[in-house]
N, C-alpha and C positions, 0 to 999 in steps of 0.2 A: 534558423527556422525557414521554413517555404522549400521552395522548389527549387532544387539544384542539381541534379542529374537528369538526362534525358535518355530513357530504356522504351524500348518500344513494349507495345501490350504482348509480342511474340515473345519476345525475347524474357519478359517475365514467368509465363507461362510456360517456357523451354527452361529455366530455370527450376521453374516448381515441379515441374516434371522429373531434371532430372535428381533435382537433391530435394524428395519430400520431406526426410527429415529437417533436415535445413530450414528448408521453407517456413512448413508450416510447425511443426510440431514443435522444434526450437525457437521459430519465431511467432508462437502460438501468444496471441494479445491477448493477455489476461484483462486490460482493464475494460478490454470491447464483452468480454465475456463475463467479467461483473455486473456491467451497465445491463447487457441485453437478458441475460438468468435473472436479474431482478425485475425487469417491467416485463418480460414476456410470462415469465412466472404469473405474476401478478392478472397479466389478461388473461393466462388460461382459470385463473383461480375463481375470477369475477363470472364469465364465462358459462362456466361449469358450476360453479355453486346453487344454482336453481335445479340442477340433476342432487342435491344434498351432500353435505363436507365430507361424506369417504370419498367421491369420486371429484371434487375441488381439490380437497388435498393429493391425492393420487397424480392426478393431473397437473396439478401446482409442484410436486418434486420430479414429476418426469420430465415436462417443462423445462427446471430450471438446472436439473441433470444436461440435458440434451441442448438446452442454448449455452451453460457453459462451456461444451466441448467442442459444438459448432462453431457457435460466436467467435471463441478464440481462434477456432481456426479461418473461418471467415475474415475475422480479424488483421492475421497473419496475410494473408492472400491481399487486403483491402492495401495496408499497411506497401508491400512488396510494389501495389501495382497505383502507389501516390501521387508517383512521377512520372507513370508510363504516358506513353505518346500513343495514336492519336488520342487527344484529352478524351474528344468525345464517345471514342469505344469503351474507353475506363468508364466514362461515365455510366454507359449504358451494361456492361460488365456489374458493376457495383451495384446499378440501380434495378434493375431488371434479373438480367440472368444468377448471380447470385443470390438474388433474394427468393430466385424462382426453386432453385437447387434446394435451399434451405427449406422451402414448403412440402418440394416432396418430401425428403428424411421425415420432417416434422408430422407430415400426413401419415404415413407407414407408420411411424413411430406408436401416431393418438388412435390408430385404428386398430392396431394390435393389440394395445389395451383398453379399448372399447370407449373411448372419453365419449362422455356423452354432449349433445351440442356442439358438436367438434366444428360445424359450419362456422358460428360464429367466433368461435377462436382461431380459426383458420381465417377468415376473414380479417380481422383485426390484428390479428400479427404480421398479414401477408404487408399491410399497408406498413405498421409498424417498420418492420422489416425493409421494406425500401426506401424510407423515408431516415431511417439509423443506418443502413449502410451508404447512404447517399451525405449524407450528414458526416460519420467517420470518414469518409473518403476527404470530404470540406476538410474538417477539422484537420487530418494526419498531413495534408498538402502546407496547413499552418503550421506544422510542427508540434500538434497536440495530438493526446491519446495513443501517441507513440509508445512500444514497449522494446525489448532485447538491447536494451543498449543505447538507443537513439533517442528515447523522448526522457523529459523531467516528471518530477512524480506527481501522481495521481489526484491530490491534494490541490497541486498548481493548475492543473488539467482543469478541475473539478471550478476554482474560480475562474478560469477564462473560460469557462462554456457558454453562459450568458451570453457573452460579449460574441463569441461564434455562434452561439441562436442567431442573432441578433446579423451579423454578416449574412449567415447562412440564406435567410428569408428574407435579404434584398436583394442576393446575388443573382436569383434569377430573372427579376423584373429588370436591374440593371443590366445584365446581359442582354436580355430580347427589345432594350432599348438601343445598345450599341449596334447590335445586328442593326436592327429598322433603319437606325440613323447610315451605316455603312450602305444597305442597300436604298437610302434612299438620294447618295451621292452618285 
C-alpha cells in the first residue's frame, strides 16, 4: 500500500493522452463511480424535488447515468495520477481543475434537460465534488479504492473508509502545522 512510484503530473498526462483507452476507459474505477452515481444522484433528487417527482426523478437517473460514466472516469485519471509528482499540482489537479471539468459536462448535461433548480444542485455537488475527488486521491495514495488490478475489494475498501475520514480531516491541520513549525525554524 502507499506510495511507491514517482511519475510526474506530465508524464501521467502524456500517458492519458497517448493511450486513452488504456487510461481511462480500461482503467475506468468502478468503485469511485458507484460511490459518486449514488450521493450525487441522491443531491440532484433532494434538490429538485420541490420542482415535483417527474422532474426529481428525471434528474435523479441523468445524475446518476452521468456521475457513473464520469466518476469512473475521473476515477481512472484520479487513480493514474496517486503518485504523480509535484504532490501539490495533483493536488490541485484533483481538487479544483477536475472537479471544475466535471461541472461544466454536468451543467450542459441539467440544462439540456431543463432540471429545474439546477443552481442549487450545482452548488452542492460542485463542493461535493472536490471534497470526493480530494478524498479519492487521500484514499488511492493508501492503497484504497483502487480498481484494474491494483487495489482489494470493495467490501475491505468500504470498512477502512472511516478510519480514512478520519486521516483525511486531520491531514490538513497536521500539515499547516508542519509547514508553520518548518517556517518558523
Amino acid at each position: 500500500m502507499g506510495i511507491q512510484n514517482k511519475t510526474t503530473v506530465t508524464e501521467v498526462f502524456v500517458e492519458i493522452i497517448k493511450s486513452p483507452i488504456k487510461t481511462i476507459v480500461l482503467g475506468w474505477n468502478w468503485k469511485a463511480a458507484v460511490i459518486s452515481a449514488s450521493i450525487r444522484a441522491g443531491i440532484f433528487f433532494f434538490t429538485t424535488l420541490k420542482a415535483g417527482a417527474g422532474h426529481a426523478i428525471q434528474a435523479t437517473v441523468a445524475e446518476a447515468i452521468f456521475a457513473a460514466v464520469v466518476s469512473g472516469a475521473m476515477g481512472a485519471v484520479t487513480q493514474r495520477l496517486r503518485n504523480a509528482t509535484p504532490v501539490w499540482m495533483t493536488g490541485v489537479i484533483v481538487s479544483v481543475a477536475m472537479p471544475g471539468i466535471l461541472q461544466v459536462l454536468q451543467y450542459w448535461l441539467h440544462l439540456a434537460l431543463g432540471t429545474p433548480h439546477l443552481k442549487a444542485g450545482m452548488i452542492v455537488t460542485f463542493i461535493y465534488a472536490a471534497i470526493a475527488m480530494l478524498f479519492n486521491w487521500f484514499a488511492m495514495r493508501r492503497g484504497a479504492l483502487l480498481t484494474a488490478g491494483e487495489g482489494q475489494s470493495f467490501w475491505r475498501d468500504i470498512l477502512e473508509v472511516p478510519l480514512l475520514i478520519g486521516q483525511f480531516l486531520i491531514a490538513i491541520p497536521v500539515g499547516l502545522m508542519k509547514r508553520t513549525r518548518v517556517e518558523a525554524d
